[in-house]
N, CA and C of each residue as an Amber inpcrd file, in Angstrom:
protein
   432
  69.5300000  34.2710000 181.0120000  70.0990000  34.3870000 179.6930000
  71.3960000  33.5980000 179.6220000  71.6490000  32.9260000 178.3680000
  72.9380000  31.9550000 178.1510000  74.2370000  33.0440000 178.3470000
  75.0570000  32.9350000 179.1520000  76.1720000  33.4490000 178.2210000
  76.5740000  32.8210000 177.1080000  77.3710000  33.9560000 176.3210000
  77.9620000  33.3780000 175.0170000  79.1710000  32.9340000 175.1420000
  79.6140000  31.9720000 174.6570000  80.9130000  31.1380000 174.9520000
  82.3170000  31.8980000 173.9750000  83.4400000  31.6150000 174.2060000
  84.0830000  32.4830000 173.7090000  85.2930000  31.3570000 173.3210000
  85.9910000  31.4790000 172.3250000  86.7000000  30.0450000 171.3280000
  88.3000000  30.9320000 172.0550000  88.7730000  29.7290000 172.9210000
  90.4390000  30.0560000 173.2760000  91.0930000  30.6460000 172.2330000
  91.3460000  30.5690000 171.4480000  91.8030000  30.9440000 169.8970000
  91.5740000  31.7640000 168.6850000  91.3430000  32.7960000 168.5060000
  90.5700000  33.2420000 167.6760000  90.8730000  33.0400000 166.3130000
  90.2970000  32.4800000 165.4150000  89.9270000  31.6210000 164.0530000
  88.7280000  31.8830000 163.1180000  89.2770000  31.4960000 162.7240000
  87.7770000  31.5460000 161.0620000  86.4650000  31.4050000 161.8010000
  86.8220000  30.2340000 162.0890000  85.3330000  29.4770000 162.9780000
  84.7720000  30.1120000 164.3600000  85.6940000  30.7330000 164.8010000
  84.8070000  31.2140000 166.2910000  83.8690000  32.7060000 166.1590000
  83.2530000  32.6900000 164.8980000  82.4210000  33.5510000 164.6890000
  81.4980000  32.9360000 163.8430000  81.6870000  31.9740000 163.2280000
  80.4610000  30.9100000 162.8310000  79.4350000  30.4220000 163.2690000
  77.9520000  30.4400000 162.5920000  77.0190000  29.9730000 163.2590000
  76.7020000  28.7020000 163.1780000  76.7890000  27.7830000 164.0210000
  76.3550000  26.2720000 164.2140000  74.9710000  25.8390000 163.9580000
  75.1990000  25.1900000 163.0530000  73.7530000  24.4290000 163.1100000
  73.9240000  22.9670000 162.8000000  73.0840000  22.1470000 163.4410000
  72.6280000  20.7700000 163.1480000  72.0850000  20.1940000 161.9630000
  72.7290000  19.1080000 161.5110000  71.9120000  18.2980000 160.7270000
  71.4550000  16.6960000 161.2360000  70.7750000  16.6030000 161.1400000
  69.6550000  15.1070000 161.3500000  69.4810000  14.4800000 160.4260000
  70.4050000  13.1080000 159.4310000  69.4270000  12.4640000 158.4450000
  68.0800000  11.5550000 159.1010000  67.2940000  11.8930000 157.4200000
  66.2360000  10.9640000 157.4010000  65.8370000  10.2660000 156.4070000
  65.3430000   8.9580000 156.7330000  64.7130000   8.2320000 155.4060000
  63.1840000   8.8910000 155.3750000  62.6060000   9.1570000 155.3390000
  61.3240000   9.7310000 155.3050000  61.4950000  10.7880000 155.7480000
  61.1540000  11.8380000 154.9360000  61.2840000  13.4630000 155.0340000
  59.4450000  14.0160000 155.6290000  58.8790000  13.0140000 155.0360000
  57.1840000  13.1940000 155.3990000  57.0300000  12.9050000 156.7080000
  57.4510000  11.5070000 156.6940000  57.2600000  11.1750000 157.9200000
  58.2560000  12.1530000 159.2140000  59.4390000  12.4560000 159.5080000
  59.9570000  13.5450000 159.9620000  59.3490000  14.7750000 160.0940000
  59.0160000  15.2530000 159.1920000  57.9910000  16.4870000 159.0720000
  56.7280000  16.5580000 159.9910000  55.8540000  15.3510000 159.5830000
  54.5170000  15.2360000 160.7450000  55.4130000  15.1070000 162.3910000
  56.3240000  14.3160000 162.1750000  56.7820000  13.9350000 163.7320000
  56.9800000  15.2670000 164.3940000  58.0320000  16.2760000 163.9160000
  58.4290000  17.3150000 164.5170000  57.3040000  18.3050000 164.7530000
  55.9610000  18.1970000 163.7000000  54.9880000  19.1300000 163.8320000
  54.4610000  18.6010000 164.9350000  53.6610000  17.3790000 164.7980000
  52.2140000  16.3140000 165.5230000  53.2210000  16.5660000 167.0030000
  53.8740000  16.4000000 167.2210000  54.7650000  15.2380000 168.5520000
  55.6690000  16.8010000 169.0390000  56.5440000  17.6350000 168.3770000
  57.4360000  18.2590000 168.8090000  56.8310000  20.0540000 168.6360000
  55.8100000  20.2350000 167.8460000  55.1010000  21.5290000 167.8640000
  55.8990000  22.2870000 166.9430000  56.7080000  21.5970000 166.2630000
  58.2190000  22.4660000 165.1680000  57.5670000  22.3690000 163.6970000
  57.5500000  23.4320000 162.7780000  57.4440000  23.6260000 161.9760000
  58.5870000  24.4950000 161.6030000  58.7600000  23.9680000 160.0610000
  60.2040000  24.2040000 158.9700000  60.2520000  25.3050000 159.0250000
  61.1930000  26.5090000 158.7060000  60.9540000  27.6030000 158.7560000
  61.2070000  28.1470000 156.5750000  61.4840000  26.8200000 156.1870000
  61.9130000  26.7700000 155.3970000  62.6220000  25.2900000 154.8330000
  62.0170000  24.8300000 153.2310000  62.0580000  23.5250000 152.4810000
  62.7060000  23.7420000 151.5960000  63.6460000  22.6020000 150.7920000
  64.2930000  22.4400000 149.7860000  64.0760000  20.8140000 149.3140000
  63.9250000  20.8360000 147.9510000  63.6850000  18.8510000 148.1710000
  65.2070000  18.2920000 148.6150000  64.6000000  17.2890000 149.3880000
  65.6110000  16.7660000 150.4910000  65.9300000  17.2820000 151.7100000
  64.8830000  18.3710000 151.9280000  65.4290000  18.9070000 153.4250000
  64.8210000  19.6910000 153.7320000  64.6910000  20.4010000 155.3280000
  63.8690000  21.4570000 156.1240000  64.0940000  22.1620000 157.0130000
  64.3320000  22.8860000 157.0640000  65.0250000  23.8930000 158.2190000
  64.6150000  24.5140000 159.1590000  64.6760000  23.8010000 160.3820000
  63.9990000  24.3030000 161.6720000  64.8680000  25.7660000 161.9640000
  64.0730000  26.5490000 162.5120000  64.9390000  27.7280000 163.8430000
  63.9470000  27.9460000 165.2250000  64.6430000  27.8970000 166.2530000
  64.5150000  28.0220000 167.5530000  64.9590000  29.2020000 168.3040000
  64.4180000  29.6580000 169.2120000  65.2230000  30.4900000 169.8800000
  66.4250000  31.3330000 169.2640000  67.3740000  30.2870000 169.7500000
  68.4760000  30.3390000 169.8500000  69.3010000  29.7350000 168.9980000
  68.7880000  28.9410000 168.0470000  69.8410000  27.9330000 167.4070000
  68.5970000  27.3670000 165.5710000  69.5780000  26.8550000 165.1520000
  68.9620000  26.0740000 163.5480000  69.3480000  24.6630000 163.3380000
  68.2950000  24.0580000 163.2740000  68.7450000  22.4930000 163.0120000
  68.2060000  22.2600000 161.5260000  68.9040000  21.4800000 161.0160000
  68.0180000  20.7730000 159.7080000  67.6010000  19.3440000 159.4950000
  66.8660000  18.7880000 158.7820000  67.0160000  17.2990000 158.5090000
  66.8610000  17.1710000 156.9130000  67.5500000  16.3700000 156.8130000
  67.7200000  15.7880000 155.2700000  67.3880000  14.2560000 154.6940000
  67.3070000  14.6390000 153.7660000  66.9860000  13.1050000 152.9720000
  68.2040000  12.1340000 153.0770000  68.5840000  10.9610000 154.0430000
  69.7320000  10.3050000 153.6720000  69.1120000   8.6020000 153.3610000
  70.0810000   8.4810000 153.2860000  69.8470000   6.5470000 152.9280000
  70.1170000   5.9730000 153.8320000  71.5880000   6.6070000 154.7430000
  72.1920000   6.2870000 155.7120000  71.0320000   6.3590000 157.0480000
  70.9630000   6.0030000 158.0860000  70.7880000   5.7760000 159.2940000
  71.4170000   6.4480000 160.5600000  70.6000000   7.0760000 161.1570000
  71.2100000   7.7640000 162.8870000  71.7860000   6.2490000 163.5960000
  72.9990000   6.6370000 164.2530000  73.5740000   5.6170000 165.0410000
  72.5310000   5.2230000 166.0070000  72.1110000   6.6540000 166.9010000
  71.4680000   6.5070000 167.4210000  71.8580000   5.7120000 168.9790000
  73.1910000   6.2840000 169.2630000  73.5930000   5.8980000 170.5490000
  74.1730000   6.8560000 171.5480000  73.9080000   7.9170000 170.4660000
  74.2230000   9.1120000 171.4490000  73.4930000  10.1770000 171.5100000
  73.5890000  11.5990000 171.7720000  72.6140000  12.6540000 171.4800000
  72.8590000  13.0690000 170.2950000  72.0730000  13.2180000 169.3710000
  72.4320000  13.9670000 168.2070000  71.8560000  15.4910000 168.4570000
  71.1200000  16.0650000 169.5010000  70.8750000  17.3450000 169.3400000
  70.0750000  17.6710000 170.7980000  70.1320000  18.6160000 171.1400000
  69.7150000  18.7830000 172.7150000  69.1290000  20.0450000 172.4270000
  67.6900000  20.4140000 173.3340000  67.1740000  21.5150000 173.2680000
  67.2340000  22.0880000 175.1120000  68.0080000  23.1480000 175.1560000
  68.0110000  23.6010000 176.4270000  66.7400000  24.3810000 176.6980000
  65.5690000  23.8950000 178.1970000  64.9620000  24.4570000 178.4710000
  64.6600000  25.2430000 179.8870000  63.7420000  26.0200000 180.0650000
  63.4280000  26.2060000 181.4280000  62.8670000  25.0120000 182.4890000
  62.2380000  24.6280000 182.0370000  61.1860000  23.4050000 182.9330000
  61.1490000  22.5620000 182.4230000  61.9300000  21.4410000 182.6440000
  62.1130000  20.6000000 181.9940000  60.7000000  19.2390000 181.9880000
  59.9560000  19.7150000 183.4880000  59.2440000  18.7170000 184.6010000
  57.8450000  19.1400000 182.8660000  57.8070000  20.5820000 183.0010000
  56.2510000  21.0960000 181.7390000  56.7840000  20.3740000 180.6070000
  57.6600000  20.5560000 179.8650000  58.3630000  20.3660000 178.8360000
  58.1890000  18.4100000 178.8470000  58.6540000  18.1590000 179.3320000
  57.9610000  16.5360000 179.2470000  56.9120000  16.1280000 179.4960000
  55.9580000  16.7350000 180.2150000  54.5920000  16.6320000 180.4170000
  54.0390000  16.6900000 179.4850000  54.6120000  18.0370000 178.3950000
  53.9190000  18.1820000 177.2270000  53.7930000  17.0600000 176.2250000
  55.6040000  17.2550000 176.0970000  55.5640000  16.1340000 175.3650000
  54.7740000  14.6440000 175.2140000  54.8860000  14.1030000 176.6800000
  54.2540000  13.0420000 176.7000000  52.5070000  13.0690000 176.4700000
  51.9340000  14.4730000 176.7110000  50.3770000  14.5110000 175.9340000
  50.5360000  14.7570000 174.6450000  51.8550000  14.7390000 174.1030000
  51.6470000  14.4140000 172.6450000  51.2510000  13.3820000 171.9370000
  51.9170000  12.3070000 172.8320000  52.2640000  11.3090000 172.5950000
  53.8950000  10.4500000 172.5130000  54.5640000  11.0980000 172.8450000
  56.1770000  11.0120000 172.6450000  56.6600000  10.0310000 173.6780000
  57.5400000   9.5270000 173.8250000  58.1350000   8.5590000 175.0300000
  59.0790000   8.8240000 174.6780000  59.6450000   8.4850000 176.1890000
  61.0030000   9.4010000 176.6260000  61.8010000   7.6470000 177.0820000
  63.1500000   7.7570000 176.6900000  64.1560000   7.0610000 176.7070000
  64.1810000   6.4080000 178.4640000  64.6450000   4.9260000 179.0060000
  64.4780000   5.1220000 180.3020000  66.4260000   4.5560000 180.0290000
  66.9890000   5.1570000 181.2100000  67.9520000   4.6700000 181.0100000
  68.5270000   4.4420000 182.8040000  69.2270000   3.5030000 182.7740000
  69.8810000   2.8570000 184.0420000  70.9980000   2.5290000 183.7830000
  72.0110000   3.2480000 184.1410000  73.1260000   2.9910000 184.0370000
  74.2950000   3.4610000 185.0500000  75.4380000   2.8140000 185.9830000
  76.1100000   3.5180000 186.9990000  76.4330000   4.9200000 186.8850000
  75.5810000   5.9480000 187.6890000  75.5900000   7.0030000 187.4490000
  74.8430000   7.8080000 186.8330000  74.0100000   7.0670000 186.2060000
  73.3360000   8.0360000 185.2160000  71.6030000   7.3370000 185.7390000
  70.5120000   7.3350000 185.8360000  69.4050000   6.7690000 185.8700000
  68.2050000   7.7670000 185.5510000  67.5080000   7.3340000 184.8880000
  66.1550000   8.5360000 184.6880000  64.9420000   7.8490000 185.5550000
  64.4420000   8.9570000 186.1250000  63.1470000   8.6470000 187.2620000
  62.1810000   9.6660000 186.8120000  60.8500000   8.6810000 186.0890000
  59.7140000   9.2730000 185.3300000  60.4900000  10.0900000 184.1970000
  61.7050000   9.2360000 183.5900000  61.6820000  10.3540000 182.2110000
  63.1060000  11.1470000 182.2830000  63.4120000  11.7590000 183.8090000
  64.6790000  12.2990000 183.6280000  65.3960000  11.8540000 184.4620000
  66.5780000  12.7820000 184.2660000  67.7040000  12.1030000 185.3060000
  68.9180000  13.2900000 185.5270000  69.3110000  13.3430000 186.5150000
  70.0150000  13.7230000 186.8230000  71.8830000  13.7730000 186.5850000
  72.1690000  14.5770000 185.9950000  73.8550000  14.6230000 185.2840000
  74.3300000  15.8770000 186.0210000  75.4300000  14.9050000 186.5040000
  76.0150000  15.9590000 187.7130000  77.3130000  16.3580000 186.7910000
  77.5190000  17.5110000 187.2690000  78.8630000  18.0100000 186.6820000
  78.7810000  18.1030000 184.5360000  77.7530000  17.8570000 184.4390000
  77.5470000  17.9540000 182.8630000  77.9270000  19.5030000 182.2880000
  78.2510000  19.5400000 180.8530000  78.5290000  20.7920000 180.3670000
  77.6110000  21.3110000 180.0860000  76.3400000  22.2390000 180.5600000
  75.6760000  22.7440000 180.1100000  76.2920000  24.3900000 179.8540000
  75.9250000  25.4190000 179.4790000  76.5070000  26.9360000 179.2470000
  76.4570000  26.9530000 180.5230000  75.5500000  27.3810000 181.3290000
  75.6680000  27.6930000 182.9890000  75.1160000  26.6910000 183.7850000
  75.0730000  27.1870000 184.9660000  75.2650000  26.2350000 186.3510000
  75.6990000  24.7430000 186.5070000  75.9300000  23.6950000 187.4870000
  77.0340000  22.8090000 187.7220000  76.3550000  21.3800000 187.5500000
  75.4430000  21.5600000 186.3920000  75.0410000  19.9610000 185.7350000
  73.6250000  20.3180000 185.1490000  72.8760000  18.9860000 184.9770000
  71.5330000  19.7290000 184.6210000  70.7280000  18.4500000 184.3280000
  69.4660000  18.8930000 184.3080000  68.0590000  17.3460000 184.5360000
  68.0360000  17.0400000 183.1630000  67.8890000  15.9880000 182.8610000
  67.9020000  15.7570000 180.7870000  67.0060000  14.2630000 181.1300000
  66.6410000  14.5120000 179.6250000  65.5540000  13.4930000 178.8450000
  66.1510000  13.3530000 177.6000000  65.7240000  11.9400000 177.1780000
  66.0960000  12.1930000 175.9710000  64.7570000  11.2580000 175.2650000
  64.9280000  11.2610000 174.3630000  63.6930000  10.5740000 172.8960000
  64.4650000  10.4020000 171.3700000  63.4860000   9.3800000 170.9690000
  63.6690000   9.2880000 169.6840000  62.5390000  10.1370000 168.8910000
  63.3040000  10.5460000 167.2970000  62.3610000  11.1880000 166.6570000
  61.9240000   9.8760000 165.3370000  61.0410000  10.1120000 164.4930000
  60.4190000   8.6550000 164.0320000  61.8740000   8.3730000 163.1860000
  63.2690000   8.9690000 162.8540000  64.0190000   8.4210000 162.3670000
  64.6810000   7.9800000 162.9030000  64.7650000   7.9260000 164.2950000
  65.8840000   7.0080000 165.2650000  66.9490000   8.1690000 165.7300000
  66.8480000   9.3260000 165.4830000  67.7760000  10.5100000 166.0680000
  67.2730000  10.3120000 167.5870000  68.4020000  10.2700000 168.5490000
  68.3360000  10.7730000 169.8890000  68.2180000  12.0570000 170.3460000
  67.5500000  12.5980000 170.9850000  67.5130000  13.9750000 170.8520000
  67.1280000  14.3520000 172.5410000  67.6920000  15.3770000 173.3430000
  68.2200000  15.6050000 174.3020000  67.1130000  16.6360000 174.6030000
  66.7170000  16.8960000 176.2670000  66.1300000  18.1590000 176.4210000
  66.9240000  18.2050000 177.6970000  66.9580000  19.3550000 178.0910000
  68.2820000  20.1240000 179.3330000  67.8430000  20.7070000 180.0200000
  68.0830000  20.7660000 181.5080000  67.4690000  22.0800000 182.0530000
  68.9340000  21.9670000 182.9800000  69.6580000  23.3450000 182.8170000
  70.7970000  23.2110000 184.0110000  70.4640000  23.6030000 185.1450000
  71.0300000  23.1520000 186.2370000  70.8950000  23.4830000 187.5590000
  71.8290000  24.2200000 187.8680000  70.8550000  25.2860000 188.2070000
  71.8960000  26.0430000 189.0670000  72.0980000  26.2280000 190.2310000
């Protein structure tokens, strides 16, 4: 189980619930992706937008004009097995990001991040992918 993190300060905000937003130019196309490819269905629609919930957390995506940078993570899903969890994925059909870089390298998909912030233990195995709008999107497994 996560522990819950606790805000140095106590404020407006450290009792707020976080959630994500994702733009998209194609709300259809987003929609099949997260169903076909990611097994996520909305839990709830508004025109211009859809509202995932998970576990633990709520993401949304919206109708923008604008564009994901798309050079960093825009959203990370922490899992148990990260090794099933990409397996799956990839019999979806999904491809996973390869990246090589000092320090960082993915082998078959993941890679190893030492000392990363995950909630618990002292780094953790990650993947990442694009979704059909160019969002980077993160999967985690910390090591403990």
């Amino acid at each position: 189980m996560v522990a819950a993190w606790k805000c140095k300060n106590r404020n407006m905000l450290d009792t707020a619930r976080v959630s994500t937003r994702l733009p998209c130019q194609d709300l259809a196309r987003a929609r099949a992706f997260y169903a076909d490819k990611l097994g996520l269905e909305p839990v709830a629609q508004r025109p211009g937008g859809l509202l995932y919930e998970c576990a633990a957390g709520r993401f949304a995506l919206f109708q923008s004009a604008g564009v994901p940078s798309g050079t960093h993570t825009q959203i990370a899903f922490e899992v148990d097995d990260i090794e099933a969890v990409v397996a799956e994925l990839r019999a979806r059909g999904v491809e996973f990001e390869r990246v090589d870089l000092p320090g960082l390298r993915t082998v078959d998909g993941i890679a190893a991040v030492e000392g990363n912030y995950p909630h618990v233990g002292r780094g953790e195995r990650a993947a990442w992918l694009r979704d059909s709008e160019g969002n980077l999107i993160g999967i985690g497994q910390p090591v403990r």
